[in-house]
Each structure stands twice: as C-alpha cells, then as structure tokens.
C-alpha positions as CSV (number, residue, x, y, z in Angstrom):
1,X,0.0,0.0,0.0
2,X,1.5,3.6,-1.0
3,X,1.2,5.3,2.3
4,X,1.6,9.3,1.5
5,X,2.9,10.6,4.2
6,X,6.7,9.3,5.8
7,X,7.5,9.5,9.7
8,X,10.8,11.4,10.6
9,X,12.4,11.1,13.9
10,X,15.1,14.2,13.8
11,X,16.6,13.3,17.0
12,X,17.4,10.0,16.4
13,X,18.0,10.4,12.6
14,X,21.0,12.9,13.8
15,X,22.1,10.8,16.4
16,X,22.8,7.7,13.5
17,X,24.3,10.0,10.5
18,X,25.6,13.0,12.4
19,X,29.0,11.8,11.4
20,X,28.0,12.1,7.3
21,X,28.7,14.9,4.9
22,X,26.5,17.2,3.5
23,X,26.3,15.2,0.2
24,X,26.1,12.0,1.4
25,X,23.2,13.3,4.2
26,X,21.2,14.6,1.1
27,X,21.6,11.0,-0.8
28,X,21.0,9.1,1.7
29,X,17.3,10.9,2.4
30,X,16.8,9.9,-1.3
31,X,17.3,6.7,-0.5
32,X,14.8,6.3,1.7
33,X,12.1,8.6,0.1
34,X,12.6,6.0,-3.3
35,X,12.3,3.0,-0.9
36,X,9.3,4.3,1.1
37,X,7.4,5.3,-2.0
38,X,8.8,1.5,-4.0
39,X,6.3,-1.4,-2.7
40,X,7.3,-3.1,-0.3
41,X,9.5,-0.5,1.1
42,X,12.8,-2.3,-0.5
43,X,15.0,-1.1,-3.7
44,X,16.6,-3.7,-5.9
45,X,19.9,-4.1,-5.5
46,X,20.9,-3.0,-9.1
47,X,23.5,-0.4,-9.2
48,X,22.3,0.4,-12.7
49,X,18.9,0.8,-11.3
50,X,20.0,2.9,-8.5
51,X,21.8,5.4,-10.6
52,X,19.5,6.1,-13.2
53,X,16.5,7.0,-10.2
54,X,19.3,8.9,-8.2
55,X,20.0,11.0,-10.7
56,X,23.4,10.8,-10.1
57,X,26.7,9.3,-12.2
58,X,28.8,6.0,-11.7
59,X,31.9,7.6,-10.0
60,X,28.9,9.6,-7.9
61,X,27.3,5.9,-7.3
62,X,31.1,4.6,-6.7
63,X,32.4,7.5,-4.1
64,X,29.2,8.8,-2.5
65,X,25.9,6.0,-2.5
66,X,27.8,2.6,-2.3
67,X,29.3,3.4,1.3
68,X,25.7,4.8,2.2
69,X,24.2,1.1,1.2
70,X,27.1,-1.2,2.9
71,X,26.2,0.9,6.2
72,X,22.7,1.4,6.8
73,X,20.8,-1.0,4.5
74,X,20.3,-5.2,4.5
75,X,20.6,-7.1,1.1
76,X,18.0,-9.9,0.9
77,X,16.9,-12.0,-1.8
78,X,18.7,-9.4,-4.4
79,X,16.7,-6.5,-2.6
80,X,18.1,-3.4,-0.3
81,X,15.9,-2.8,3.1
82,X,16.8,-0.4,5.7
83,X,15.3,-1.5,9.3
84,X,14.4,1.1,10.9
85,X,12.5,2.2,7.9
86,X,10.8,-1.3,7.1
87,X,9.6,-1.2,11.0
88,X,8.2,2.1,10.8
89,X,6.7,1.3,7.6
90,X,5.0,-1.7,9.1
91,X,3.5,0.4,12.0
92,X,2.5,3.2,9.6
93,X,0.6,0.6,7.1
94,X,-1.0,-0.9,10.2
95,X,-2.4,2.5,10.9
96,X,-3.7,3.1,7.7
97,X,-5.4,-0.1,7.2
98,X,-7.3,0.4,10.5
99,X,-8.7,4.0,9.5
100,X,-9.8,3.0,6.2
101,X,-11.1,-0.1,7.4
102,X,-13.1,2.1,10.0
103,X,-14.2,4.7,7.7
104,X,-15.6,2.3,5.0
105,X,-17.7,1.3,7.9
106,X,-18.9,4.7,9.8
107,X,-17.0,5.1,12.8
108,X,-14.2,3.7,14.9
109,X,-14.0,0.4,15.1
110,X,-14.2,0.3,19.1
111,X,-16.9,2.5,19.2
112,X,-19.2,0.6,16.4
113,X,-18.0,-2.6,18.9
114,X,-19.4,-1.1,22.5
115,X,-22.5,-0.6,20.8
116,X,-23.0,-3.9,19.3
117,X,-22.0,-4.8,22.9
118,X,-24.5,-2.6,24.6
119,X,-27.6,-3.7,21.8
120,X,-27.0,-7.7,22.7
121,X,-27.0,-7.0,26.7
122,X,-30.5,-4.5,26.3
123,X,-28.4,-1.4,27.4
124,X,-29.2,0.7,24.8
125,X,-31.7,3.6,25.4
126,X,-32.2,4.4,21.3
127,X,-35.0,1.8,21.9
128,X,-38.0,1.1,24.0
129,X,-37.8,-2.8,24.7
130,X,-40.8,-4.5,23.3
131,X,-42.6,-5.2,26.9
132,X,-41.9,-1.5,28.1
133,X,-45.4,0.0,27.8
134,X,-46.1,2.9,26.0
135,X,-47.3,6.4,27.7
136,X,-51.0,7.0,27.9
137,X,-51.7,10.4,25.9
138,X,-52.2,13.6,28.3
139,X,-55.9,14.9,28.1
140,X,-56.8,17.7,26.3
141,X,-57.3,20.2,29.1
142,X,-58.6,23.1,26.5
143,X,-61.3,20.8,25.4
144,X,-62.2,20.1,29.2
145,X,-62.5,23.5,30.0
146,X,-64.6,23.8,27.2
147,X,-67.0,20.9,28.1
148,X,-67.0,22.1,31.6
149,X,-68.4,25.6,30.0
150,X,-71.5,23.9,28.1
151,X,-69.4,23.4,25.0
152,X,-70.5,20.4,22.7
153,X,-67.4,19.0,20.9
154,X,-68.6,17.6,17.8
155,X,-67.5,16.3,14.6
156,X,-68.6,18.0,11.6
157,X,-71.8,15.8,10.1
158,X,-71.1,13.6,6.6
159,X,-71.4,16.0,3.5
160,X,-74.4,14.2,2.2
161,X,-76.3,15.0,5.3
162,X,-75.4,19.1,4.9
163,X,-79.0,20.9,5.0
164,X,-79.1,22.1,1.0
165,X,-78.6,25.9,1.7
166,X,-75.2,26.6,0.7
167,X,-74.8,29.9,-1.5
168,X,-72.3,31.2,-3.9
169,X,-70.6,33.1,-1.5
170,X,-69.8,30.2,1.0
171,X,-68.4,27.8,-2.0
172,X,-66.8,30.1,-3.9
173,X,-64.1,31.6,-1.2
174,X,-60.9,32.7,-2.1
175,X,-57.9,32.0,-0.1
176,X,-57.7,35.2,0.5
177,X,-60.8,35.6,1.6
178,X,-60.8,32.5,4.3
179,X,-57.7,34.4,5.4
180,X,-59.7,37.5,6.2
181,X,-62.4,35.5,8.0
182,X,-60.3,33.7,10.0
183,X,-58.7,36.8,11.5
184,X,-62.2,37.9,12.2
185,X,-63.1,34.8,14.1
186,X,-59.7,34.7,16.3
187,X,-60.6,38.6,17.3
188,X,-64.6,37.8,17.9
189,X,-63.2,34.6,20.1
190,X,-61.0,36.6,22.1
191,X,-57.4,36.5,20.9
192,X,-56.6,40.1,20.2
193,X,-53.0,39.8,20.3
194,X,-49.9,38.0,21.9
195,X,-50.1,34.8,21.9
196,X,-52.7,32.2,20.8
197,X,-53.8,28.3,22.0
198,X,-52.4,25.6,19.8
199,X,-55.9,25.0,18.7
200,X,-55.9,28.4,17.1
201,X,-52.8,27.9,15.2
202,X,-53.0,28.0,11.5
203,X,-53.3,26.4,8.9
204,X,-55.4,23.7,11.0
205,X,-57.0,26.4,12.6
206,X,-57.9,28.3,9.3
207,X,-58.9,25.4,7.4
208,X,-61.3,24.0,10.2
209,X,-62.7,27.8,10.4
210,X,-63.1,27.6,6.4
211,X,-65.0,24.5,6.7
212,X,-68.1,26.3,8.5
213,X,-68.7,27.8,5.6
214,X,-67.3,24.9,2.4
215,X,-69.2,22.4,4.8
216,X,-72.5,23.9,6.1
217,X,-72.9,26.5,3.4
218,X,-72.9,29.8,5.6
219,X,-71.2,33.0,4.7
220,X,-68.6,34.9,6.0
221,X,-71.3,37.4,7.7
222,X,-73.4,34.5,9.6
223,X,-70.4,32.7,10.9
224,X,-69.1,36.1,12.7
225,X,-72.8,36.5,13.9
226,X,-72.9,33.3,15.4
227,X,-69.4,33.5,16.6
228,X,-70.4,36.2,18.3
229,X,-73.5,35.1,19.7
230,X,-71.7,31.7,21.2
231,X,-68.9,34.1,22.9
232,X,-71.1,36.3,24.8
233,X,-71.9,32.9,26.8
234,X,-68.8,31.4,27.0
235,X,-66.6,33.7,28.9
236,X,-63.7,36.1,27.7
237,X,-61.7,33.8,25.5
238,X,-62.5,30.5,23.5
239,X,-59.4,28.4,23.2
240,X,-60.2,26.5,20.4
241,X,-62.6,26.7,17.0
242,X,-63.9,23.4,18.1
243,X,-66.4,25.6,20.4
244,X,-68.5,26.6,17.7
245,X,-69.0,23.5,16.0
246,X,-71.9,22.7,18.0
247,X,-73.4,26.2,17.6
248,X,-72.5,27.0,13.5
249,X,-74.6,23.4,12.8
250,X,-77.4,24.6,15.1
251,X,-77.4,27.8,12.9
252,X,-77.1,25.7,9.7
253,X,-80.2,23.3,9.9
254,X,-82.4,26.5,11.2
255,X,-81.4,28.5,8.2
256,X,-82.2,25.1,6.0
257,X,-85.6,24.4,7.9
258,X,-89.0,25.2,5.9
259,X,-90.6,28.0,6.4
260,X,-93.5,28.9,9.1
261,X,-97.2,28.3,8.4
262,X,-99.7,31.0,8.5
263,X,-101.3,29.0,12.2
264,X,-97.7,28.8,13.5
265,X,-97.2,32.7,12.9
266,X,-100.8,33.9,14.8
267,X,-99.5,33.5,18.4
268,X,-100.2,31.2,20.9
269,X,-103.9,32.3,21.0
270,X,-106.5,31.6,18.4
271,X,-110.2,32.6,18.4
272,X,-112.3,29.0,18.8
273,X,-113.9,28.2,15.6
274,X,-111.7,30.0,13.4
275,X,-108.6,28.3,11.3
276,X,-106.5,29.4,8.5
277,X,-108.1,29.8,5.1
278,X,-108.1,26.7,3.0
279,X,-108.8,27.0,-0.6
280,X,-109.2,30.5,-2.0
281,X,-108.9,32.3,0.9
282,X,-105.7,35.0,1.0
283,X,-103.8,35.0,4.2
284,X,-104.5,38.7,4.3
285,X,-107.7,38.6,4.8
286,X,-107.5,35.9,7.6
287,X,-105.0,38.4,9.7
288,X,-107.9,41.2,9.1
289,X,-110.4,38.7,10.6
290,X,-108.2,38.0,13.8
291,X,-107.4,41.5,14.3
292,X,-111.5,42.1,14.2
293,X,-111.7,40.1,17.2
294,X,-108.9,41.7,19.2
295,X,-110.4,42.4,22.4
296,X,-111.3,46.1,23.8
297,X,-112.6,47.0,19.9
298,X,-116.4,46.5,20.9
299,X,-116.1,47.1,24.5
300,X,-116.7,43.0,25.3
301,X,-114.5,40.9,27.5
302,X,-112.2,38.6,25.6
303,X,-113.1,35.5,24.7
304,X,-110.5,34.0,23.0
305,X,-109.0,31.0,24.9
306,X,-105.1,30.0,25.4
307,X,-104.2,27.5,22.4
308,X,-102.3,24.0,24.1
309,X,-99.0,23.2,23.2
C-alpha cells in the first residue's frame, strides 16, 4: 500500500548520521524517500537501477551512495531494506489499514464494537424494549375546560347529510378571503394579540374555520354573527374553534328548515272556531279577521281561549 505521508524522527535520525557529509546526508534521504514510495519498502539491489532514479553518475554511485548502502541498508533476496525504515513502515501501514477499514464502515472500530455490545445485553436507550409499555396520551385540558363551559365538541356531520342551503358566497371563497375570515373569528373569540392556543394555530386552525362555511354553506357574515352570539356565553376567551362547531350546525339546519305556516305565525292564542283559510282564501284577509276580534274593539271581555301546546 502507498502510504503518503513518511515519519521522521530528527533526534534519532541525527544521532545515527551526524558523522556524514552534507552530500552523502542529502543522498542518503533519497534513498529512503525512493524505498518508502517503492512497494514493499525495499529497492533492488541494481547499481544500474540505482543510478538512473538517483539521478546521479557512476563515480557519484562509486564514491558517494555505495558506502551509504554497505552501512545502513540489509541485502535480501537481491533486494536493499533499511530496518528502521521497514519497522516504521509496518506500524504506519497498520495505521492506515485500520482508519480505512473504519471509515468504509462509519466510525471507529471500538466505538461501532461497545454498541454492538450494549444492543445484545439490552443497554441501549435508542430503543423502548418491546414489553416496556407505551405512555398514555395527556388529556386535552382546553377541550375540558370547554365541556365544563356547556361546549359540545362535535364532529362535523357527513357531506351528504349538509342541509341544502349553501350559497355562492360560501363555496366560492378565495384563499384570500378565508384568510380574512379567520382573523375575524380569532378577534370575535378573544385573541386580540400576543399569543394564541395551539388549537388556534393556522393552517389547521384556518382550514377548520373555512369549513363552516365549504361544509354547512354559511357565509362569512353569519359565521361572525354566530361567533359572536356563542362568545357572549362562553366567557372572555375561546381556546379552540372546536367551540362553535356545535353552535354553526345549530345555525345551519335552522337556516335550512322550511318556512312557518300562516297558524304557527298567529300567536299562541287563536279565536275558537276560526282556522286558516283553506282553498281560495288569502292570508290577508285571515290576519284582518283575527285583528276584528282583538279584544277592547267593541267594549266585550275577551273570549279568545289559550291555544295548548
């Protein structure tokens, strides 16, 4: 393995060659930066060879590099090995091999080992163990409150069950425009600044406010009416939309019930023997009969008796 980087040890490289020249210092470094970066970490033992990758001549070779070789390196198997450098070399490729080894698998070795460890004895806390039982879910206390306060929390009704009163207003609302009415409703519940329940944040907030209206078909102005109305009972602050639900359906299936009869609209008192006109009778002519009867007109007590309901 071609290790890039080479280990030098000035103190005890000084104490070995203090006694060389200048010249033979500098080509004896070469020698061991060609036999660190050569695999292995040994040079053949080729004069030829050792000359042409010195750089240097023959008589150079001859007076200068052969001395260097017969003092400080090994010949083996027709192969030159210095062994301090070989040693350091080993520990160096060790090293190497370890950190790659480690990296190729995310971490230090030891450390991927101690948590191997810990995950076969049931240390580890990344993990609930599969008997541990799970924490039961803290009550809504917003939503008590707003039982407590009459408040019926209930889920908006299936869209085929919607009273058929909707209006082009209430489908056809812009995002814009839900925007607006949603910053209506959080002033009219209360929240005029600082800061708001979780149950008022938007967007679930917004789109559940938006729903009174795509849902049960009333507009922008009757859901601020009624909004209104439900407030004035509920105290100074609603803390969540969910508090109108109950009231905004109420308001729905009134608006989406038929209309009144003629008997319904006279009162609770009739005048026996008398009934709304069937037939070709007008209804305007039956309110001019009732009001012919009222009592005090002819000076007579009344005689019209309370109608059972």
């Amino acid at each position: 393995m071609n290790i890039p980087y080479f280990p030098m040890y000035p103190a005890d490289f000084e104490a070995k060659t203090s006694h060389l020249t200048l010249e033979e210092d500098g080509a004896y470094n070469r020698l061991l930066r060609l036999m660190w970066m050569t695999p292995g970490c040994s040079l053949p033992d080729d004069p030829a060879w050792l000359i042409r990758r010195m750089r240097i001549d023959a008589a150079t070779f001859d007076r200068v590099v052969a001395p260097l070789l017969s003092e400080f390196f090994e010949r083996k198997s027709g192969r030159l090995q210095n062994p301090r450098l070989r040693a350091e070399f080993e520990k160096a490729d060790e090293t190497y091999r370890k950190r790659s080894s480690a990296g190729k698998r995310g971490g230090r070795p030891k450390a991927i080992e101690n948590k191997e460890k810990e995950q076969k004895a049931g240390l580890s806390n990344e993990k609930a163990g599969p008997k541990q039982p799970e924490p039961e879910p803290e009550p809504d206390l917003k939503i008590e409150r707003e039982r407590d306060a009459g408040a019926e929390i209930v889920d908006f009704p299936d869209p085929q069950s919607v009273p058929k009163n909707r209006t082009p207003e209430a489908d056809g609302l812009t995002v814009s425009q839900a925007d607006d009415l949603f910053s209506q409703v959080l002033h009219a519940a209360g929240h005029t600044g600082g800061r708001i329940p979780t149950a008022w944040m938007p967007p679930a907030a917004s789109v559940h406010v938006a729903r009174w209206s795509a849902d049960l078909g009333l507009t922008p102005a009757q859901v601020l009416d009624v909004v209104r109305e439900a407030k004035r009972h509920a105290g100074p602050v609603v803390h969540s939309p969910r508090f109108f639900d109950f009231h905004m359906q109420a308001y729905a299936r009134a608006l989406a019930a038929p209309p009144m009869q003629p008997a319904q609209a006279a009162g609770p008192y009739r005048t026996p023997g008398t009934s709304p006109p069937q037939g070709g009778g007008s209804k305007v002519e039956y309110l001019l009969g009732l009001l012919k009867d009222e009592p005090g007109k002819d000076g007579s007590d009344d005689t019209r008796t309370p109608q059972r309901r």
